[in-house]
ROKE-574920 format. One line per 5 residues: for each residue x, z, y of C-alpha. Coordinates in pm, 1 decimal. Layout:
BEGIN
X Z Y; ...
END
This chain:
BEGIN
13073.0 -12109.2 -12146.1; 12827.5 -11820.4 -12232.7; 12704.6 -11781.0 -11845.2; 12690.0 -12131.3 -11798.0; 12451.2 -12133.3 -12085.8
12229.6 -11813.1 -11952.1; 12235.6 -11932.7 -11619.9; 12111.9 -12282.1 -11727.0; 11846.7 -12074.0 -11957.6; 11757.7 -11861.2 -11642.4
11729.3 -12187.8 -11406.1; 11439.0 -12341.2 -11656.5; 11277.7 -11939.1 -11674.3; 11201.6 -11982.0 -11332.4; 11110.2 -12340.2 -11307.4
10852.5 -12258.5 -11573.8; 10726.9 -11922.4 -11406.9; 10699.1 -12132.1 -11086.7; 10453.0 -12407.8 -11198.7; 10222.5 -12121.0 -11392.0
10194.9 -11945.1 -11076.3; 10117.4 -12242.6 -10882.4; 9768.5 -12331.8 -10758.3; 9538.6 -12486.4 -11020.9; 9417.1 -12835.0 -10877.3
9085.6 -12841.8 -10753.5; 8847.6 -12840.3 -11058.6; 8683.4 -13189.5 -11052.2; 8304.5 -13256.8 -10958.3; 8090.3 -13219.6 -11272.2
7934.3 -13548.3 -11126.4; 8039.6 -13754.8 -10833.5; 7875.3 -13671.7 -10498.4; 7727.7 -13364.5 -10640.3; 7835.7 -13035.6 -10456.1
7616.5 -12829.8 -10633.9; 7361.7 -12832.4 -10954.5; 7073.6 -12585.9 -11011.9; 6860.7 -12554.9 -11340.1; 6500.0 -12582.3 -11351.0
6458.0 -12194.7 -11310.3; 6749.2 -12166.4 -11057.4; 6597.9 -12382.2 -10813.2; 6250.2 -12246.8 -10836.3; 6398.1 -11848.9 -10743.8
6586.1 -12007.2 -10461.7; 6220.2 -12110.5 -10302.0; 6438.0 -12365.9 -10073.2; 6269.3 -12580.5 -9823.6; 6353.3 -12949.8 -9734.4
6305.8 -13165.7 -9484.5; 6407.7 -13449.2 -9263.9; 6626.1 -13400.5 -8956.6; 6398.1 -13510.2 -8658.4; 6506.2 -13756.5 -8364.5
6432.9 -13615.0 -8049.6; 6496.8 -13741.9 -7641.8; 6799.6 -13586.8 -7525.7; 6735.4 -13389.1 -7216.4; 7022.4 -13233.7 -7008.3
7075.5 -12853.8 -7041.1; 7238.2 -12617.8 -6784.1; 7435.1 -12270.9 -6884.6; 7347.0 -11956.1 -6683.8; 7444.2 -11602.5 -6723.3
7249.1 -11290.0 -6643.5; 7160.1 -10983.4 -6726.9; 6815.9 -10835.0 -6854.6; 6601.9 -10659.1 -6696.8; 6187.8 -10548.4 -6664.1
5914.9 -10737.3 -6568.9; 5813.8 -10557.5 -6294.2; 5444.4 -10511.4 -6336.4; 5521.5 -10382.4 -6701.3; 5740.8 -10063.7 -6596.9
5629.2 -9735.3 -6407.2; 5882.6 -9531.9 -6284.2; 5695.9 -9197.6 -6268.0; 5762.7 -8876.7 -6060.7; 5623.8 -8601.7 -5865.7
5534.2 -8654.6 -5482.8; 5576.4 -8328.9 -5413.1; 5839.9 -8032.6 -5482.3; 5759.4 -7788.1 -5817.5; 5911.9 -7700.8 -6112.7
5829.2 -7853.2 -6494.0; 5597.8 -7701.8 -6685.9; 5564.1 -7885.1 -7016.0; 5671.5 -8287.8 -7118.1; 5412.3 -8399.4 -7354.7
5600.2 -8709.8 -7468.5; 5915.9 -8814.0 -7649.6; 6152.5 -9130.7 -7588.6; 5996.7 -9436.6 -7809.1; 5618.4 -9296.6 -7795.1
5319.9 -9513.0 -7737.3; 5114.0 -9410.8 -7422.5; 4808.8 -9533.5 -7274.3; 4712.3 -9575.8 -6931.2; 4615.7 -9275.1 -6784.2
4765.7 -9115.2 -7059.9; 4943.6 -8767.4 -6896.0; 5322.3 -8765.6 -6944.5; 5441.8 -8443.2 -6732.6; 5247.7 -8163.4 -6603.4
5420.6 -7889.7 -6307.9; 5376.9 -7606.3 -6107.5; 5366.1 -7597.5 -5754.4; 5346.8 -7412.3 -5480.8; 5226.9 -7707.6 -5262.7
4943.6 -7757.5 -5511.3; 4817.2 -7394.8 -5447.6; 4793.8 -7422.8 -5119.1; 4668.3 -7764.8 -5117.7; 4411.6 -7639.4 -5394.8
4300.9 -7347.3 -5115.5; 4273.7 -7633.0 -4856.8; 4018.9 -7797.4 -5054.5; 3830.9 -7494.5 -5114.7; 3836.0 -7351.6 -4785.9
3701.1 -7744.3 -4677.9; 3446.1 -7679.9 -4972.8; 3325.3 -7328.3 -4816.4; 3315.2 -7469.7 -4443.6; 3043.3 -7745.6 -4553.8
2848.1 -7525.9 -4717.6; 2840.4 -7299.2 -4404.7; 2753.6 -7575.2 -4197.6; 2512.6 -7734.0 -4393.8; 2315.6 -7346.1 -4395.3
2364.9 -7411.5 -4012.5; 2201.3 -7680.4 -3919.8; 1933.1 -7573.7 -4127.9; 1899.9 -7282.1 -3956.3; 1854.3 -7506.6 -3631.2
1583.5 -7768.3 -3819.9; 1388.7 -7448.8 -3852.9; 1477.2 -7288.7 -3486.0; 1352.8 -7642.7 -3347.9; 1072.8 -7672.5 -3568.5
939.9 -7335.7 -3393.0; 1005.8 -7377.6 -3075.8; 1276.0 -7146.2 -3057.3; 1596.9 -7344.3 -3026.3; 1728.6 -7705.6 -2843.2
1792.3 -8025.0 -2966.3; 2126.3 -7965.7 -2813.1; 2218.2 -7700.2 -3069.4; 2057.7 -7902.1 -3305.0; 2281.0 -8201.4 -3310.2
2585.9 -7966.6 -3241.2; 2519.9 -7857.1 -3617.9; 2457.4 -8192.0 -3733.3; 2817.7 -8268.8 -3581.6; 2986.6 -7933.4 -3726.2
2832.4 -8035.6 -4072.2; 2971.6 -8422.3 -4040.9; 3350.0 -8276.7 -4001.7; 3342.5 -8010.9 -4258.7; 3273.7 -8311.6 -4480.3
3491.9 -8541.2 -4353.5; 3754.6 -8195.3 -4387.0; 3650.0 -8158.6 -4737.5; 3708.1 -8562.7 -4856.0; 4008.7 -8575.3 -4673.7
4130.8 -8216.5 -4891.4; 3982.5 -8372.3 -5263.1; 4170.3 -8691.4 -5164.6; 4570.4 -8502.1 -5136.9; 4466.9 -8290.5 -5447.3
4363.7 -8625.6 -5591.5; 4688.2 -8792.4 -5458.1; 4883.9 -8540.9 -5616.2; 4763.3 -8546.5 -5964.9; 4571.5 -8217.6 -5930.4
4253.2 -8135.2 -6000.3; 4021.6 -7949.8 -5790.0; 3939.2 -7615.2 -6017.8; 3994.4 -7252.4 -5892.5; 4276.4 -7048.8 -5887.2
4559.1 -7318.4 -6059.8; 4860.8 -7426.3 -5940.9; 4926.0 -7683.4 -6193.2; 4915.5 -8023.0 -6186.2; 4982.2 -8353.4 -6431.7
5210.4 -8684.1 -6364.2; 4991.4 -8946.1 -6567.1; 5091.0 -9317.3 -6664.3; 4977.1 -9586.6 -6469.7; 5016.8 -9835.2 -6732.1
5022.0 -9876.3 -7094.5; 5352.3 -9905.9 -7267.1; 5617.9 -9706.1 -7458.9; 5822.3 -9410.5 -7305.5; 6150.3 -9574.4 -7257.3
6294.3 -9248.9 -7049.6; 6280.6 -8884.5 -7050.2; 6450.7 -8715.5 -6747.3; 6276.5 -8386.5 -6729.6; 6350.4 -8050.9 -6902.4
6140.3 -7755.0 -6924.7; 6202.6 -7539.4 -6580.5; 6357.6 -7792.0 -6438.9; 6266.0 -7785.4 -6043.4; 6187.0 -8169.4 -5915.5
6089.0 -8284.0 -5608.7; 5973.4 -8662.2 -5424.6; 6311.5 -8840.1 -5503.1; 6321.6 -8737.4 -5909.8; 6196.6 -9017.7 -6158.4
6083.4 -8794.6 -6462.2; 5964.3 -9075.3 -6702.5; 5982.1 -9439.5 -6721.1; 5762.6 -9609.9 -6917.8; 5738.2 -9968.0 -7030.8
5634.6 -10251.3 -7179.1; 5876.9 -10477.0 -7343.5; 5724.0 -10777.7 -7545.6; 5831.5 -10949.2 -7261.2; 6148.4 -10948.9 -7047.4
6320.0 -11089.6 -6729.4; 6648.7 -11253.8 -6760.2; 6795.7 -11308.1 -6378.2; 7051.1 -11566.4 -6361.4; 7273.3 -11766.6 -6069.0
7157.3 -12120.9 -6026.2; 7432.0 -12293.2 -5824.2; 7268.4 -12508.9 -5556.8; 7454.9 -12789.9 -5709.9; 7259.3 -12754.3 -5986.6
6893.1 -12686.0 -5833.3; 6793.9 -13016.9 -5903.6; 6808.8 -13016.9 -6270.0; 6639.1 -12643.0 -6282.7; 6229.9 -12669.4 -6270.4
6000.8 -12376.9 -6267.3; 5803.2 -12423.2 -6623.5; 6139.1 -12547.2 -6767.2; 6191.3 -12403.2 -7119.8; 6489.4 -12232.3 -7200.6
6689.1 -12055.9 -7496.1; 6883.0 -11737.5 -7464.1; 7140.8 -11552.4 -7648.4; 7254.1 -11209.5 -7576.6; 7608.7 -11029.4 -7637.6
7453.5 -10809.4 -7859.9; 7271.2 -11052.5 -8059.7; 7522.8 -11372.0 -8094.7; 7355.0 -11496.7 -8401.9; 6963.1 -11494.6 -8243.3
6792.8 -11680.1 -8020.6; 6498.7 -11616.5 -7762.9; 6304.5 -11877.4 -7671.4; 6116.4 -11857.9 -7300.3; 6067.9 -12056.7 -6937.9
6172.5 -12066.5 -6647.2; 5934.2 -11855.4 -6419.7; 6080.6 -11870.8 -6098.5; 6347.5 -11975.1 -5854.1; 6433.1 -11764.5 -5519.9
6377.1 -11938.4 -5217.4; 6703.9 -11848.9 -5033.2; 7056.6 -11943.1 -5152.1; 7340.9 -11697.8 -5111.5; 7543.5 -11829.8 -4797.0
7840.9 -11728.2 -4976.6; 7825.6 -11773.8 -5334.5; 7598.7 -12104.1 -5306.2; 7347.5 -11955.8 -5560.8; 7006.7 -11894.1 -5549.7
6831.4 -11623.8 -5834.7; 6598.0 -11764.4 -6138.9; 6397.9 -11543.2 -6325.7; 6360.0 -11641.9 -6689.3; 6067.3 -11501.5 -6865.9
6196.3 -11432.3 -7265.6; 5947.9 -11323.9 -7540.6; 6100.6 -11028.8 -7684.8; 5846.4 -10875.2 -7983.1; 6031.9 -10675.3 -8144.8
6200.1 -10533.9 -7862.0; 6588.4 -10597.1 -7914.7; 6632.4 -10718.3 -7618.8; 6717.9 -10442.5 -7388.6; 6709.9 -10394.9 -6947.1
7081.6 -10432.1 -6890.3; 7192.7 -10606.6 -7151.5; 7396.8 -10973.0 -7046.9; 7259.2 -11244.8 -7209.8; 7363.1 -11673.5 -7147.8
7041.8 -11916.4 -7101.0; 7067.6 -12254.8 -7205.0; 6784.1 -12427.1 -6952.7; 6621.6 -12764.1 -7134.4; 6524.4 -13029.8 -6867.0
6204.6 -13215.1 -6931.8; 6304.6 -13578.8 -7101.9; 6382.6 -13848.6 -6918.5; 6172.1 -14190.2 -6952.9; 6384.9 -14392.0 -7185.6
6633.8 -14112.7 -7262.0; 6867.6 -14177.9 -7606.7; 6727.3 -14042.6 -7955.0; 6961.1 -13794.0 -8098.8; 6967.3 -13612.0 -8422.7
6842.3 -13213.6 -8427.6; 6830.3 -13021.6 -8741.5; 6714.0 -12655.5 -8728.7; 6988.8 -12356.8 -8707.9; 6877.9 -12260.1 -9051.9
6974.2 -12588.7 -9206.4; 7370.6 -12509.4 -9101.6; 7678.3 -12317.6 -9303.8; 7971.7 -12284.9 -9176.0; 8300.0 -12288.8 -9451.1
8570.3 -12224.9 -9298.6; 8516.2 -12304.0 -9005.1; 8353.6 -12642.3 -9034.5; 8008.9 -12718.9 -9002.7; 7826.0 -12817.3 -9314.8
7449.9 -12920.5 -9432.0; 7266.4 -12963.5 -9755.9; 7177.2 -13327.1 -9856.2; 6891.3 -13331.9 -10130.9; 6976.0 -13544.1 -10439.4
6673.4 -13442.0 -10598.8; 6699.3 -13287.1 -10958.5; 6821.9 -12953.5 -10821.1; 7159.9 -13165.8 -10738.2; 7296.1 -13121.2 -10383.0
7557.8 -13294.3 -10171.2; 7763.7 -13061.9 -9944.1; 7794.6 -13278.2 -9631.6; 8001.5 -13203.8 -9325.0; 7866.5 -13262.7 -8936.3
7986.3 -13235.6 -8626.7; 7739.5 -13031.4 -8377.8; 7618.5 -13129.9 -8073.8; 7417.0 -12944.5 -7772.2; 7171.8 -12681.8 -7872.9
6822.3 -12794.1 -7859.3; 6469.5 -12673.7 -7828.5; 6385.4 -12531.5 -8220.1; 6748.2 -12670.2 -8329.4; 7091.0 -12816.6 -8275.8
7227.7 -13181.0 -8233.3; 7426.7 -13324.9 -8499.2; 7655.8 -13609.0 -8333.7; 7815.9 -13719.7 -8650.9; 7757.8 -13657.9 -9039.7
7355.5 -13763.1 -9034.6; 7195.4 -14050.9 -8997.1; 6875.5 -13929.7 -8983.3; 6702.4 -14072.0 -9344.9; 6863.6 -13818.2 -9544.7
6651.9 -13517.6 -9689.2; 6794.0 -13180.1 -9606.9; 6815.8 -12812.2 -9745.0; 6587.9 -12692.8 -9408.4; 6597.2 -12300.7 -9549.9
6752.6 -12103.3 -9839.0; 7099.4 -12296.8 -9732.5; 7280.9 -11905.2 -9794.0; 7189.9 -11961.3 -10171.5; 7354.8 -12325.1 -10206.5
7662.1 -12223.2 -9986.4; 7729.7 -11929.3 -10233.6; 7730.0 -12152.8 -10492.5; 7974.7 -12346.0 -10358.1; 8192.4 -12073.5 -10283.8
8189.1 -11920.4 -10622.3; 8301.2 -12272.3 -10807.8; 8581.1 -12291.0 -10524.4; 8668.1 -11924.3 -10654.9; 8605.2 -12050.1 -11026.4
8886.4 -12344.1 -10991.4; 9134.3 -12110.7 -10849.5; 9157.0 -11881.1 -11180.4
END
């Protein structure tokens, strides 16, 4: 009778422990329809913005992977055109340069003798030009021909044309024409930022070697495959949004520049070039990125809904907006997304359109939401 009696006491022990540990139910809304509830001096630190969600033409979008990569008349490749061996390397990976601006200086065997060249050239015209001096005067008194005349004339011609064509290589190869040096400076052809460094003191180089690459990167190329099925709907001028591997949550915005005249016999693609803005630089040469290409709008194409990226949450997993109630009260309302757009994304469902929306400072609100959520569970 006794363990009948404990086991009966034991039974309604852990029937009560059972419904204490049990989840709380949700924690009702403090007022109906109203997600979330900021003072006064809340809602001024948040500094939100608001706005409506805009109806826009659709316009049909194509997908197209590539990879990044220079535009080409904003990188220099730079290296020596002749054989020598590094003598200093002025400049450091991420440095600013100008044009002109000297990157790598050698030494050279080739420039010596090059360097002689020009000043053996140098010494010939100055014996010629004492020559056919010397025959103005012999003719002036009688004493010599015009033969021998113009014969110095002609000697003096080539030891000049000798001596341009010996300034010109020393000029060629980044040397300068001074005595007794054989030295000589790689400079930069553009302006831009060092982006490589392949040369080490002593190192010996020669016409194949790229020492330093230098670029500029505020704008980049983004090659993709345009499937000749799809040529139609790709324009030159179209605009386009990218997103790279490396930067899932960003966005680039840029245009279609230009579209290869010659489709691959067998892959059926042809190569666009996409021209991105990139100011700051993250985007890198060889990094993949996905373009989303935006057609022009169609006469008479349907309205949708876009609302801009920073106007979205996500909890998890679903897709969520801000509706202003005014009075620092705010409705958490859930969408359904779309295509991406030009400056935003579609919402399909969720919206219609008159509502006022939590445009920026969304992070703040969904916080808020999450910490009552937390708050009910306790």
């Amino acid at each position: 009778m006794v363990t009948r009696r404990l086991a009966i006491l034991c039974a309604v022990a852990l029937s009560a422990c059972k419904q204490e540990s049990g989840p709380a139910p949700p924690r009702p809304k403090a007022e109906p329809g109203v997600d979330v509830s900021l003072s006064a001096r809340s809602l001024q630190a948040a500094k939100l913005s608001t706005g409506k969600p805009e109806r826009v033409a659709r316009r049909s979008t194509l997908s197209a992977a590539g990879v990044i990569d220079f535009v080409p008349n904003r990188v220099a490749r730079i290296g020596p055109q002749i054989s020598g061996r590094i003598a200093s390397v002025p400049v450091v990976v991420g440095q600013a340069v100008g044009r002109g601006a000297v990157v790598v200086t050698l030494e050279s065997v080739d420039i010596g003798r090059a360097r002689a060249d020009f000043l053996q050239a140098k010494a010939q015209v100055s014996l010629a030009e004492s020559e056919a001096a010397r025959e103005e005067r012999l003719l002036d008194a009688g004493a010599s021909s015009e033969r021998a005349r113009e014969s110095a004339r002609t000697s003096l011609e080539l030891a000049r044309v000798g001596l341009g064509a010996a300034g010109d290589r020393l000029h060629t190869l980044g040397a300068g024409s001074g005595p007794g040096a054989s030295g000589f400076s790689l400079v930069s052809p553009i302006a831009g930022k060092v982006l490589e460094v392949n040369a080490r003191l002593g190192q010996p180089v020669g016409p194949t070697d790229t020492l330093i690459v230098v670029g500029e990167t505020s704008q980049v190329w983004l090659a993709v495959d345009i499937y000749e099925r799809d040529l139609s709907s790709v324009h030159p001028g179209d605009d386009v949004i990218a997103t790279a591997l490396a930067y899932p949550e960003r966005s680039f915005e840029g245009k279609v520049e230009q579209l290869s005249s010659v489709v691959d016999p067998l892959r059926r693609v042809l190569e666009g070039r996409i021209l991105l803005g990139n100011p700051d630089g993250a985007l890198r040469p060889g990094m993949t990125a996905t373009a989303l290409i935006l057609g022009l709008p169609e006469p008479g194409a349907a309205q949708v809904i876009r609302v801009p990226r920073g106007a979205l949450q996500t909890i998890d997993g679903q897709p969520f907006v801000f509706v202003d109630l005014g009075a620092g009260k705010f409705e958490l309302r859930g969408v359904e997304l779309g295509s991406v757009l030009e400056q935003g994304i579609e919402i399909k469902q969720g919206l219609t359109g008159d509502e006022t929306i939590v445009t920026e400072g969304t992070f703040i609100l969904k916080s808020e939401v999450l910490r009552s959520q937390m708050g009910s569970n306790d």
